[in-house]
HTML snippet that shows the backbone in 3Dmol.js (N, CA, C, O; Angstrom):
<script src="https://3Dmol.org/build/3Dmol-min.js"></script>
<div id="view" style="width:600px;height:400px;position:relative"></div>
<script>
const pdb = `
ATOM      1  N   UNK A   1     175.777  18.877  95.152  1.00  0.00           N
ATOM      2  CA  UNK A   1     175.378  19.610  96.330  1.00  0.00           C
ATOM      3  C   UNK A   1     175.359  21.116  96.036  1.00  0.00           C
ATOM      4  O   UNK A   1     174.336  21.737  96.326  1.00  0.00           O
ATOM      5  N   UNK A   2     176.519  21.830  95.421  1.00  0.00           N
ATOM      6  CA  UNK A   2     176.163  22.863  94.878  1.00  0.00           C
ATOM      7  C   UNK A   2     174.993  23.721  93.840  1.00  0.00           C
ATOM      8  O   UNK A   2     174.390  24.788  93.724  1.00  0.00           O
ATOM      9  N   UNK A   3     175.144  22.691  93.360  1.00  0.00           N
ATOM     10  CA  UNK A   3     174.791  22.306  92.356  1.00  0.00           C
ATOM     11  C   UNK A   3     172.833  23.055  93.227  1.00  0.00           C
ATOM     12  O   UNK A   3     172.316  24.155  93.027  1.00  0.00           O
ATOM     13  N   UNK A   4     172.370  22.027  94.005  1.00  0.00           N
ATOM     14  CA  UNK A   4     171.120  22.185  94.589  1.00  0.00           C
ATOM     15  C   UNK A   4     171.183  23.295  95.454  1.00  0.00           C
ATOM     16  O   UNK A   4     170.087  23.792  95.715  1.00  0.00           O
ATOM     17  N   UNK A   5     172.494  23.987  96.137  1.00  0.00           N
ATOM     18  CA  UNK A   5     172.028  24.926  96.646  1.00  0.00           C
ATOM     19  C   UNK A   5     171.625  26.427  95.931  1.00  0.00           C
ATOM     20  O   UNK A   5     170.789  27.306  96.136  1.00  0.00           O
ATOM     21  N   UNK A   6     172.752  26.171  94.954  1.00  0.00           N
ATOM     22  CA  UNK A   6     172.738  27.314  93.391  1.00  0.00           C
ATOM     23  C   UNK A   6     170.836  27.380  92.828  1.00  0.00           C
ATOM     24  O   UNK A   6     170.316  28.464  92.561  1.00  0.00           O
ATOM     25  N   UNK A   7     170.256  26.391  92.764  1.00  0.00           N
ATOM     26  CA  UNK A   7     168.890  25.723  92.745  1.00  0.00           C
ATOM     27  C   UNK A   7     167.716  26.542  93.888  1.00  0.00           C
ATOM     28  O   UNK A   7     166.636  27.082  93.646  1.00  0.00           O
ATOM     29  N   UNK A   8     168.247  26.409  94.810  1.00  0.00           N
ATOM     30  CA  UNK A   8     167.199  26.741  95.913  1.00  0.00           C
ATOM     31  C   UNK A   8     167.658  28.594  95.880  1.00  0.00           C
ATOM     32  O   UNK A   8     166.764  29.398  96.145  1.00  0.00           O
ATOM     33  N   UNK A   9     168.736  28.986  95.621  1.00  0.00           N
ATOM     34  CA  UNK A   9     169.169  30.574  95.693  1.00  0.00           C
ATOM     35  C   UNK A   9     168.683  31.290  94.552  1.00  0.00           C
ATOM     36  O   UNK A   9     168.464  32.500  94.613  1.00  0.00           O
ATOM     37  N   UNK A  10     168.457  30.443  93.252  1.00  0.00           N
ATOM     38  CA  UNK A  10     167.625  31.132  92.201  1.00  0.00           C
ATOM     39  C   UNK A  10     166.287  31.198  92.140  1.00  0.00           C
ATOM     40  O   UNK A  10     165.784  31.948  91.303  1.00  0.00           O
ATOM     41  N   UNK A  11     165.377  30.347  93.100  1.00  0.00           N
ATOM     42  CA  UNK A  11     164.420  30.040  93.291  1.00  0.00           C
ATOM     43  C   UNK A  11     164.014  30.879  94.118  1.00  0.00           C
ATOM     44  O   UNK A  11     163.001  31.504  93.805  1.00  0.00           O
ATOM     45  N   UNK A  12     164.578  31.128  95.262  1.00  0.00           N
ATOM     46  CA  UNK A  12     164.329  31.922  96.237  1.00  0.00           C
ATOM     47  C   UNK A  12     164.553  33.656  95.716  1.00  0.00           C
ATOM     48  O   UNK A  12     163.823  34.589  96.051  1.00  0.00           O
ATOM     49  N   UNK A  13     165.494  33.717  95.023  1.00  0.00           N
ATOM     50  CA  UNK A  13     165.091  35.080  94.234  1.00  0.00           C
ATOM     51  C   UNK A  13     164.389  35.446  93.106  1.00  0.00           C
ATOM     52  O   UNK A  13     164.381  36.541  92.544  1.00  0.00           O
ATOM     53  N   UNK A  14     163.785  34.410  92.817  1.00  0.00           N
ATOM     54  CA  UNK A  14     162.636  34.336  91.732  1.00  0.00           C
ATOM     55  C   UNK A  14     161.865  34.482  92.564  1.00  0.00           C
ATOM     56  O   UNK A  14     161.288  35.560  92.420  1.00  0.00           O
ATOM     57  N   UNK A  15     161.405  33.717  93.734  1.00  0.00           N
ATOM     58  CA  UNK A  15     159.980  34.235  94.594  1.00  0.00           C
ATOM     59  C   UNK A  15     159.795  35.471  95.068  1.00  0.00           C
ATOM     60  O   UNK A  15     158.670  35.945  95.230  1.00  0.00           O
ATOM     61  N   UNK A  16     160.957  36.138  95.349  1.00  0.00           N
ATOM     62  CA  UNK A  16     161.163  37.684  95.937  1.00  0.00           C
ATOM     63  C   UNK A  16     160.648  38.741  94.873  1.00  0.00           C
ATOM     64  O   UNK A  16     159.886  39.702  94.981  1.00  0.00           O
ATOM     65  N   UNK A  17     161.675  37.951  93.305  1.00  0.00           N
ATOM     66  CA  UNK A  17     160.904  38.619  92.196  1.00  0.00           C
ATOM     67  C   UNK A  17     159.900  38.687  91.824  1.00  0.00           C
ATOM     68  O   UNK A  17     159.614  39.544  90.988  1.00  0.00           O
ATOM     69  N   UNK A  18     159.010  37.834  92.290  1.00  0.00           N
ATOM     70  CA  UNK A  18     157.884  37.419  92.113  1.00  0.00           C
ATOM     71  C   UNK A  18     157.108  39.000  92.965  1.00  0.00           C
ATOM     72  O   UNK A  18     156.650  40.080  92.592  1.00  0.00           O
ATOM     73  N   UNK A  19     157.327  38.300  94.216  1.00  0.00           N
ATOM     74  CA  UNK A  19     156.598  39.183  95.251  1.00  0.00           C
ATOM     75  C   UNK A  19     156.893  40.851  94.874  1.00  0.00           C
ATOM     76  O   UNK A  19     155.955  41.617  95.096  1.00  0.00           O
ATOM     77  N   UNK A  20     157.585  41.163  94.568  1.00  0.00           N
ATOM     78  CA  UNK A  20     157.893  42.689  94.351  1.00  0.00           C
ATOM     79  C   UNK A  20     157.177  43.232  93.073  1.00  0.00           C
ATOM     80  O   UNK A  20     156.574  44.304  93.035  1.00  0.00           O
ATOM     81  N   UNK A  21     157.290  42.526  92.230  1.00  0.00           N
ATOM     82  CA  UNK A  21     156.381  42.527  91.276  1.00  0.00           C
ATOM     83  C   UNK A  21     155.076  42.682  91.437  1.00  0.00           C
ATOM     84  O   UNK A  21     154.428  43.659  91.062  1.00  0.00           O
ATOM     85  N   UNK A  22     154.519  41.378  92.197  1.00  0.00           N
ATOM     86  CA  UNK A  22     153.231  41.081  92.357  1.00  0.00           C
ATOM     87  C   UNK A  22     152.721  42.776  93.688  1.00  0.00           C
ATOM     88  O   UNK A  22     151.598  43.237  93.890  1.00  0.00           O
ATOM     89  N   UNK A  23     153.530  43.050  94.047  1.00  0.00           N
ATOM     90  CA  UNK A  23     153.014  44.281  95.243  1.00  0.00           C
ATOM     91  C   UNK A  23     153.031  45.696  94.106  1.00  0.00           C
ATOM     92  O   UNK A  23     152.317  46.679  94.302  1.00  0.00           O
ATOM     93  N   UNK A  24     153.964  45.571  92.937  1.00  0.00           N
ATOM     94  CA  UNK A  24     153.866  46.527  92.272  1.00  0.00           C
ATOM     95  C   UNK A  24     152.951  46.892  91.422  1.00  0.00           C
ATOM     96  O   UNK A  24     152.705  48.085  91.242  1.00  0.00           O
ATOM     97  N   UNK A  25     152.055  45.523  90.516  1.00  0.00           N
ATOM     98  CA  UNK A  25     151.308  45.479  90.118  1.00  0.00           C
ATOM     99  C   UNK A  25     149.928  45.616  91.121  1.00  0.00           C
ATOM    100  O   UNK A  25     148.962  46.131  90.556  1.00  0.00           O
ATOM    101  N   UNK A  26     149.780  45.313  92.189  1.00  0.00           N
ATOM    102  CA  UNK A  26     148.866  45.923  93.450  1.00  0.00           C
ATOM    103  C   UNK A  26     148.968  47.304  93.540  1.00  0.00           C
ATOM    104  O   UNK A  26     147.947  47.992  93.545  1.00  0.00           O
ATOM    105  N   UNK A  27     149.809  47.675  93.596  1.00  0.00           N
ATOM    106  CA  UNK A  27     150.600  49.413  93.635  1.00  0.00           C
ATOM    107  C   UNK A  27     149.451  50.140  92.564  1.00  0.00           C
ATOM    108  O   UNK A  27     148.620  50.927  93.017  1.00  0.00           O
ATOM    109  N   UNK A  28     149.496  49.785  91.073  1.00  0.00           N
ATOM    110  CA  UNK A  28     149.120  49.985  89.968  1.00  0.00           C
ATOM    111  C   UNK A  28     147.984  50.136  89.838  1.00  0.00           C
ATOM    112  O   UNK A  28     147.471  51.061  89.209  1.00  0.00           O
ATOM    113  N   UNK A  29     147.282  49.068  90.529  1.00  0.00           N
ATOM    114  CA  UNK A  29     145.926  49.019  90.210  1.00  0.00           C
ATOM    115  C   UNK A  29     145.209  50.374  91.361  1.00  0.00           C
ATOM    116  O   UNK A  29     144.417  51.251  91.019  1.00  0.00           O
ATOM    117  N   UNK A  30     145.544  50.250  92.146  1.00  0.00           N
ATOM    118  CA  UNK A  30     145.594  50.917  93.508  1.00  0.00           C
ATOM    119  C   UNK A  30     145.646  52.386  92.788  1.00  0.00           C
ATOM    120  O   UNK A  30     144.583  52.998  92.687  1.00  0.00           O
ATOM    121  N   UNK A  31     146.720  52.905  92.339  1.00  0.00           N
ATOM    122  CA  UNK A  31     146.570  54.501  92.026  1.00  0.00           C
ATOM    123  C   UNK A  31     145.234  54.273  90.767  1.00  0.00           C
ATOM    124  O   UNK A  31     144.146  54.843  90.694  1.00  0.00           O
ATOM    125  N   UNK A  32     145.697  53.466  90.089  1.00  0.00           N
ATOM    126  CA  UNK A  32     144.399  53.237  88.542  1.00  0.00           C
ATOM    127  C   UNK A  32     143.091  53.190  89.123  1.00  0.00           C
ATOM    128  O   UNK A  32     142.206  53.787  88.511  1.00  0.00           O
ATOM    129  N   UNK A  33     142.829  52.662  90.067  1.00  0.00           N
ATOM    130  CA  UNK A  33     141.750  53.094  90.986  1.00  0.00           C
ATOM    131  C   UNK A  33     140.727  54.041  91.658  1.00  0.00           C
ATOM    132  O   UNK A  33     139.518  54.260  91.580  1.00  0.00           O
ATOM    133  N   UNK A  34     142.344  54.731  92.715  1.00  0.00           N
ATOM    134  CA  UNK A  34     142.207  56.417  93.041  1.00  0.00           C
ATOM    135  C   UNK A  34     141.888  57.141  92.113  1.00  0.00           C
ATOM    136  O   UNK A  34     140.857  57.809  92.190  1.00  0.00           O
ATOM    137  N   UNK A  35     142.974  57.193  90.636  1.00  0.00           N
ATOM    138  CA  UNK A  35     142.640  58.394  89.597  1.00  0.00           C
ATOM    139  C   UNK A  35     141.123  57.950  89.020  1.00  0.00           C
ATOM    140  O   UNK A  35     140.682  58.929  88.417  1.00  0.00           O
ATOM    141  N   UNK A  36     140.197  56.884  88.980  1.00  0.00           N
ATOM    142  CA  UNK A  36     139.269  56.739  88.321  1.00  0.00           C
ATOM    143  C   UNK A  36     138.110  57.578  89.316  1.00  0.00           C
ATOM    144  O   UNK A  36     137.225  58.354  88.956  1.00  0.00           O
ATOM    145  N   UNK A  37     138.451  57.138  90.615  1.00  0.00           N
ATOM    146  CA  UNK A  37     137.806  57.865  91.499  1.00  0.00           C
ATOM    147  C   UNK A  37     138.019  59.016  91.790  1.00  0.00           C
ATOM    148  O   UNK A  37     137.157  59.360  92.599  1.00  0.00           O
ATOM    149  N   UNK A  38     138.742  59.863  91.562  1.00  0.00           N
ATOM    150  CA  UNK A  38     139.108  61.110  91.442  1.00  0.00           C
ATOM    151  C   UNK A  38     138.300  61.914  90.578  1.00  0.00           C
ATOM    152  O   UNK A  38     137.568  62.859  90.872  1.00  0.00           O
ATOM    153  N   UNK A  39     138.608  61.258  89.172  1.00  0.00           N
ATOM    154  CA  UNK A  39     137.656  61.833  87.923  1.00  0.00           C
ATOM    155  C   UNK A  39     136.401  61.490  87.480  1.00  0.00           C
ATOM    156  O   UNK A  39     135.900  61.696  86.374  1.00  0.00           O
ATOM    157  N   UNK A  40     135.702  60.663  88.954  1.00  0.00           N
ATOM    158  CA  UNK A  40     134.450  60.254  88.970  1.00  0.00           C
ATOM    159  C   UNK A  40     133.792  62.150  90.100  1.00  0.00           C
ATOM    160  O   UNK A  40     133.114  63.171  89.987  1.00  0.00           O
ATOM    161  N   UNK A  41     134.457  61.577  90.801  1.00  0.00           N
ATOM    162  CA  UNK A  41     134.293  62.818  92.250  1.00  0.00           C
ATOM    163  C   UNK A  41     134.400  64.304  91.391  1.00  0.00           C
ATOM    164  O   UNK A  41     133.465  65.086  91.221  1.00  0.00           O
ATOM    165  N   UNK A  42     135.494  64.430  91.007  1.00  0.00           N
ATOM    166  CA  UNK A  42     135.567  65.945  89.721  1.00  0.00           C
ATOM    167  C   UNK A  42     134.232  65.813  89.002  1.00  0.00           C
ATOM    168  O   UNK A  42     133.715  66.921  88.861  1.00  0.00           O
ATOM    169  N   UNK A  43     133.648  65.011  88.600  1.00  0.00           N
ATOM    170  CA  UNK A  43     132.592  64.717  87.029  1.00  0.00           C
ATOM    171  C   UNK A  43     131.411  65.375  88.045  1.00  0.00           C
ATOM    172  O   UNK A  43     130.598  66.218  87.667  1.00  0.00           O
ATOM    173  N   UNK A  44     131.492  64.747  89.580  1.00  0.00           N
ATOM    174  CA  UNK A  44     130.262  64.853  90.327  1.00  0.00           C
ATOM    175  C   UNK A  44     130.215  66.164  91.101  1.00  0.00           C
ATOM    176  O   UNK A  44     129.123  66.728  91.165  1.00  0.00           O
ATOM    177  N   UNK A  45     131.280  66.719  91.701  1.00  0.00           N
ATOM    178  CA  UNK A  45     131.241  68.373  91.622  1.00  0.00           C
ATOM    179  C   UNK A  45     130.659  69.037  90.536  1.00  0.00           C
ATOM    180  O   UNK A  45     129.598  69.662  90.522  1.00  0.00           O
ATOM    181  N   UNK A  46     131.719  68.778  89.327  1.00  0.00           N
ATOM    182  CA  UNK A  46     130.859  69.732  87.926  1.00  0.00           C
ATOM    183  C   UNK A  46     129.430  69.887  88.131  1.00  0.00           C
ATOM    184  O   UNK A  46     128.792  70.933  88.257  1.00  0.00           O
ATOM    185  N   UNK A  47     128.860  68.188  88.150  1.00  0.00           N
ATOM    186  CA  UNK A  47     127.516  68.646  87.789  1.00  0.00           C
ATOM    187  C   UNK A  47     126.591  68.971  88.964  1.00  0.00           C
ATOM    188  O   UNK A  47     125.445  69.402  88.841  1.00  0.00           O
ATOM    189  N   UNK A  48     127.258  68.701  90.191  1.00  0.00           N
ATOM    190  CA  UNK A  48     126.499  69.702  91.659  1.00  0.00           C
ATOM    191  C   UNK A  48     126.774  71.411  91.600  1.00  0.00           C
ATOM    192  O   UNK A  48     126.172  72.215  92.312  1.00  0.00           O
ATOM    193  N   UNK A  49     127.884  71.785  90.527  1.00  0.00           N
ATOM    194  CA  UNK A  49     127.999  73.149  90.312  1.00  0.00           C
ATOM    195  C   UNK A  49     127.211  73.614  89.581  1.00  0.00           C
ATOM    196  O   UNK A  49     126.490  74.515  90.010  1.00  0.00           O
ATOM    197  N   UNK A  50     127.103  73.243  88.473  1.00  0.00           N
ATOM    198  CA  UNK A  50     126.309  73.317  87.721  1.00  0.00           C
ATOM    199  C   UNK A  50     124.427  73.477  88.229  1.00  0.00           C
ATOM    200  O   UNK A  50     123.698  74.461  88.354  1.00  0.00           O
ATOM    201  N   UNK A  51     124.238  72.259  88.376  1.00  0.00           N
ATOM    202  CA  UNK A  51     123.133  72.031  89.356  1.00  0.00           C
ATOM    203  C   UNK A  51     122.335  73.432  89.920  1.00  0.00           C
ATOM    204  O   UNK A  51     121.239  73.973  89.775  1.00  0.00           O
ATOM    205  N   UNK A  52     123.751  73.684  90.743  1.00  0.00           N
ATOM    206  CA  UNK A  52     123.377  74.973  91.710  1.00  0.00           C
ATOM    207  C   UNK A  52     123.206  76.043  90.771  1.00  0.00           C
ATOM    208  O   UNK A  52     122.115  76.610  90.705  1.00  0.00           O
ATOM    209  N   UNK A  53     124.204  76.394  90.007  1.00  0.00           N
ATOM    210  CA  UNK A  53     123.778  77.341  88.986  1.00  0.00           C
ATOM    211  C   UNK A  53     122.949  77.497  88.250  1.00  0.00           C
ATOM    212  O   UNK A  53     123.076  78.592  87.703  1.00  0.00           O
ATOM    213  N   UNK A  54     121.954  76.855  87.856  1.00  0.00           N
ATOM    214  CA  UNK A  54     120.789  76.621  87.368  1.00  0.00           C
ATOM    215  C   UNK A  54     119.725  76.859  88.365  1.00  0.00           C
ATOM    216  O   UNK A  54     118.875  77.696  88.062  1.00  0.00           O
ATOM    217  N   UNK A  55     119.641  76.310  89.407  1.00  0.00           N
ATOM    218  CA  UNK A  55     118.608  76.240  90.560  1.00  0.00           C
ATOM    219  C   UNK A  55     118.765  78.090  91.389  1.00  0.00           C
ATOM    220  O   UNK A  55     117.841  78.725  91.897  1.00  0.00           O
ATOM    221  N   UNK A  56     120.130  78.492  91.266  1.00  0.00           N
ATOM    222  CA  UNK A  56     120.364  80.316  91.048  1.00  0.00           C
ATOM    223  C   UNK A  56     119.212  80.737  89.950  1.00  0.00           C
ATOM    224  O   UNK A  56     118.031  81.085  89.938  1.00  0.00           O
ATOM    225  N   UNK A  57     120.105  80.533  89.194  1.00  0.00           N
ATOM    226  CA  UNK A  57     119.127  81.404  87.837  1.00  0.00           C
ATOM    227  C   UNK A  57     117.524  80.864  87.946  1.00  0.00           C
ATOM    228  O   UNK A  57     116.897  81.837  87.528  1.00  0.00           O
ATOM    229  N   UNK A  58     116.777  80.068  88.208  1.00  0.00           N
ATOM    230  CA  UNK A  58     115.396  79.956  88.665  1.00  0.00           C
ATOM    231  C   UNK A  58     115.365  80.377  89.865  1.00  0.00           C
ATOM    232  O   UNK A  58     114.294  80.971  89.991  1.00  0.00           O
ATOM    233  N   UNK A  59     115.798  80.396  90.585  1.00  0.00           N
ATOM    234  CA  UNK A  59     115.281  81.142  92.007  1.00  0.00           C
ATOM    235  C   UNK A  59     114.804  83.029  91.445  1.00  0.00           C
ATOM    236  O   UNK A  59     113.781  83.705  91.558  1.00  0.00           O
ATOM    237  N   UNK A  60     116.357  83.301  90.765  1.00  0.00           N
ATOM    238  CA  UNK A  60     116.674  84.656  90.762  1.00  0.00           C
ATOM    239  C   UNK A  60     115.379  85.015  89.795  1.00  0.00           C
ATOM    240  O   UNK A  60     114.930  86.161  89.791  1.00  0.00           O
ATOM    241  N   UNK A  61     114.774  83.911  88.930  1.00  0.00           N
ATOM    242  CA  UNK A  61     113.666  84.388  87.801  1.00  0.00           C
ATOM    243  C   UNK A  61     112.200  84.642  88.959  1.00  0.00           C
ATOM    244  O   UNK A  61     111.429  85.592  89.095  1.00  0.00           O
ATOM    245  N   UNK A  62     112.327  83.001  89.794  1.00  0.00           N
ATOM    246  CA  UNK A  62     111.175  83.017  90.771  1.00  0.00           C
ATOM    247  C   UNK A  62     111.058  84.432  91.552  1.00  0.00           C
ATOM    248  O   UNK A  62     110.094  85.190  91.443  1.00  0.00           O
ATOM    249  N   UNK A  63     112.205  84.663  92.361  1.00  0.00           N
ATOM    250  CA  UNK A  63     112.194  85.859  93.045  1.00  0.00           C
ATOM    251  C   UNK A  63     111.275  87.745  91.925  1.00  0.00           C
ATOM    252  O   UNK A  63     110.400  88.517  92.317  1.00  0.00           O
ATOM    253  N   UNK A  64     111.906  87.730  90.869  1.00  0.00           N
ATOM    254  CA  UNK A  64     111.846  88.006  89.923  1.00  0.00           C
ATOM    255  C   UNK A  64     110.200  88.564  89.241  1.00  0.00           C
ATOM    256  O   UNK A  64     109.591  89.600  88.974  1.00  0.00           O
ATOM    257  N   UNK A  65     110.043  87.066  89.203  1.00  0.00           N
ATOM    258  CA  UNK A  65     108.413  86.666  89.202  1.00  0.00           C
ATOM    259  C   UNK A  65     107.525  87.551  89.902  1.00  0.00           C
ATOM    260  O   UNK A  65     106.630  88.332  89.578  1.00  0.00           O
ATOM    261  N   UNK A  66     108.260  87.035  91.345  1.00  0.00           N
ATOM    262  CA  UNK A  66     107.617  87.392  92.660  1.00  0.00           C
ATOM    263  C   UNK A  66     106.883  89.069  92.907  1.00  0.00           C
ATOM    264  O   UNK A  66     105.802  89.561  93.231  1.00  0.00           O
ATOM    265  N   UNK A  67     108.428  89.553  92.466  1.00  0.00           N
ATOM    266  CA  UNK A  67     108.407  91.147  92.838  1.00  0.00           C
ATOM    267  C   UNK A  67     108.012  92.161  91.163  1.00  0.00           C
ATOM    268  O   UNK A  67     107.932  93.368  90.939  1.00  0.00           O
ATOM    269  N   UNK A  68     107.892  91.256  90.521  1.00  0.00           N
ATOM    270  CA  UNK A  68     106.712  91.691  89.431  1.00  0.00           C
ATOM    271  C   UNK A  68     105.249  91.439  89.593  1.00  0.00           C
ATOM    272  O   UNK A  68     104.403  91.827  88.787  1.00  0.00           O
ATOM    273  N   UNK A  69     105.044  90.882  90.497  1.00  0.00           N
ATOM    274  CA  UNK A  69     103.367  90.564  90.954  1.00  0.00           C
ATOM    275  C   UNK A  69     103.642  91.436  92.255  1.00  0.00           C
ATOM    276  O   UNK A  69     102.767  92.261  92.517  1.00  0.00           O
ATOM    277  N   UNK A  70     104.103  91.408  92.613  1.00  0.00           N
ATOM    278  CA  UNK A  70     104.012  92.353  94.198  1.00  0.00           C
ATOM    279  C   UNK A  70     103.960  93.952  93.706  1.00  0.00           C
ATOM    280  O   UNK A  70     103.144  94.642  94.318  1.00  0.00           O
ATOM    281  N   UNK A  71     104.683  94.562  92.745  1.00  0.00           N
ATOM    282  CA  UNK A  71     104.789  95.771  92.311  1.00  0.00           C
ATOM    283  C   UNK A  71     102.843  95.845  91.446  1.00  0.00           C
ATOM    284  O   UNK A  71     102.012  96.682  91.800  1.00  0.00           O
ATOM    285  N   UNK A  72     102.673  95.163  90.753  1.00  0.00           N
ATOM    286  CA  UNK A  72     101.520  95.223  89.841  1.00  0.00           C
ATOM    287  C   UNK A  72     100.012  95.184  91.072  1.00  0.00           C
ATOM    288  O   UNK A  72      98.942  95.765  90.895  1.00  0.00           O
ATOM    289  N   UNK A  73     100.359  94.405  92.146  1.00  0.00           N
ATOM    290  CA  UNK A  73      99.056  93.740  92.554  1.00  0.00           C
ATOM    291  C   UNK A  73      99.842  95.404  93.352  1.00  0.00           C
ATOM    292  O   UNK A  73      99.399  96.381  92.747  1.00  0.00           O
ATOM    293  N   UNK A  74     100.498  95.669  94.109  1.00  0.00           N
ATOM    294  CA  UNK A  74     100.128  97.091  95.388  1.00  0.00           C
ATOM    295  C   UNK A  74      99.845  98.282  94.822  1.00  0.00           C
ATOM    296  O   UNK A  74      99.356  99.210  95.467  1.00  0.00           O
ATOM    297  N   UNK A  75     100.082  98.333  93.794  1.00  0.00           N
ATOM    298  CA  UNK A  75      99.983  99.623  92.810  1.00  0.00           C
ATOM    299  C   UNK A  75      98.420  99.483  92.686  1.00  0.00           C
ATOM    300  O   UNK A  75      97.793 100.410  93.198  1.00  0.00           O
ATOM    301  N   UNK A  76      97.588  98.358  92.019  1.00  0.00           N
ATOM    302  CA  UNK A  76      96.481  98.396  91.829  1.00  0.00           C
ATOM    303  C   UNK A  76      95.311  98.547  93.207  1.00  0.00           C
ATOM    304  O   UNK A  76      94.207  99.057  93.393  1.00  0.00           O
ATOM    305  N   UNK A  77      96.312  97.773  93.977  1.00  0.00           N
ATOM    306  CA  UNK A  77      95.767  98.368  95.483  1.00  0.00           C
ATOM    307  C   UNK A  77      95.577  99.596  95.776  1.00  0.00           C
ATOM    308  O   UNK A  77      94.544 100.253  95.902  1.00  0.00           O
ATOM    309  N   UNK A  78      96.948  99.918  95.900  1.00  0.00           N
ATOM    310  CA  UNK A  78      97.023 101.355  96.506  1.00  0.00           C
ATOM    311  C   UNK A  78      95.781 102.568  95.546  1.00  0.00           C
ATOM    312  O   UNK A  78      95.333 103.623  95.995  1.00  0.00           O
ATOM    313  N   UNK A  79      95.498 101.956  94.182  1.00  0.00           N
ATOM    314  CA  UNK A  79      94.665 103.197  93.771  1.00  0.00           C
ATOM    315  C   UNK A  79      93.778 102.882  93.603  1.00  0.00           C
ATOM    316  O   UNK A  79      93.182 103.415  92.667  1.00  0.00           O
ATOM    317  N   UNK A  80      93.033 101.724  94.447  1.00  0.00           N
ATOM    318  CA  UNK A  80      91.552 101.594  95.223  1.00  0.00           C
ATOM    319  C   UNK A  80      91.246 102.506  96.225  1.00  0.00           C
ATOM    320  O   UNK A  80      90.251 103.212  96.388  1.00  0.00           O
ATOM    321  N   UNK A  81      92.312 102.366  96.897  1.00  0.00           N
ATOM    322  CA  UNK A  81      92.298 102.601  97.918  1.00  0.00           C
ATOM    323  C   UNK A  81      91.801 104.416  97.506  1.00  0.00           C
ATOM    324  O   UNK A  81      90.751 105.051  97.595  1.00  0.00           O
ATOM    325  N   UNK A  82      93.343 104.754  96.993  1.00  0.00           N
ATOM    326  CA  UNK A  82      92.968 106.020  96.792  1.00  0.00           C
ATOM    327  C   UNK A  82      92.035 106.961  96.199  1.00  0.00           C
ATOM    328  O   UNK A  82      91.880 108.176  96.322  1.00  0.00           O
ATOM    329  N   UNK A  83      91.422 105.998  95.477  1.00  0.00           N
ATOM    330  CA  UNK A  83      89.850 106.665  94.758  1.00  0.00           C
ATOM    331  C   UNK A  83      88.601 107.020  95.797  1.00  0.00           C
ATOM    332  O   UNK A  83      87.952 108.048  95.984  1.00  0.00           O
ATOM    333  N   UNK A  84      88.552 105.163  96.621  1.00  0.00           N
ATOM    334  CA  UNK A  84      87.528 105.513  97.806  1.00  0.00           C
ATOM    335  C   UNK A  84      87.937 106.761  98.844  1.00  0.00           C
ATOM    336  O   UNK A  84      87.022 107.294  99.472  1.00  0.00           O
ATOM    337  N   UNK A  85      89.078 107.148  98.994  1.00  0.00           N
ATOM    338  CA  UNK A  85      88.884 108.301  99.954  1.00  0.00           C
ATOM    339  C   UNK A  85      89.441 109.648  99.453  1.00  0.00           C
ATOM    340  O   UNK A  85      89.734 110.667 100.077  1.00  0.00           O
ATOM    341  N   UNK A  86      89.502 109.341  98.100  1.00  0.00           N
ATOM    342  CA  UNK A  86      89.536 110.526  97.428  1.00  0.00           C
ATOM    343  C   UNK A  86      88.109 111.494  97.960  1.00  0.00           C
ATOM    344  O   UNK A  86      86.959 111.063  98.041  1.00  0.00           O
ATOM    345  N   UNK A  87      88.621 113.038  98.313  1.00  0.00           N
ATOM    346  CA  UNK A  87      87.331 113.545  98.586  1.00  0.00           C
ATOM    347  C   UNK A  87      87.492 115.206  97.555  1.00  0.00           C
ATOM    348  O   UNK A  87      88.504 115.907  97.561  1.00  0.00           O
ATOM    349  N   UNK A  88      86.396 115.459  96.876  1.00  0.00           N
ATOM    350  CA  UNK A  88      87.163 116.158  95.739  1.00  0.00           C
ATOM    351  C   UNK A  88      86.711 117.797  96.396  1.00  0.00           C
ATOM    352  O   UNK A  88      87.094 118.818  95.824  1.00  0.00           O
TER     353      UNK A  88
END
`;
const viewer = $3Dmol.createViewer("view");
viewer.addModel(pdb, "pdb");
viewer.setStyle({}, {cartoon: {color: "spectrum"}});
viewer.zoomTo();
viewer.render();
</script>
């Protein structure tokens, strides 16, 4: 009789061991998870920073562009202009 209850008390703390285990190894995977997703999310900032910094530096060339044709084309304007009403 002891004998079976000694039986059912090692058993029953083997299942507990079990379970604590088994929630710890859940635990595990769970942060192993988060950190993968973490350094997925970091990887995907970088390259939206990046991204942007690049799409800067072409804007800043476009802009750039821009006001090198705007300076060339009013200048050539302006001394149309100023020839026709040039009066000597």
């Amino acid at each position: 009789m002891l004998k079976l209850i000694n039986t059912k008390i090692l058993l029953a703390i083997l299942a507990v061991l079990a379970a604590i285990a088994s929630t710890e190894i859940y635990r595990a995977r769970e942060a192993h998870k988060a950190a993968e997703a973490a350094v997925q999310a970091a990887a995907i900032l970088q390259q939206q920073q990046h991204d942007a910094e690049e799409r800067k530096k072409q804007d800043e060339a476009f802009r750039k562009q821009v006001e090198d044709k705007k300076r060339h084309n009013s200048a050539a304007g302006n001394e149309g202009k100023t020839w026709k009403t040039y009066i000597p």
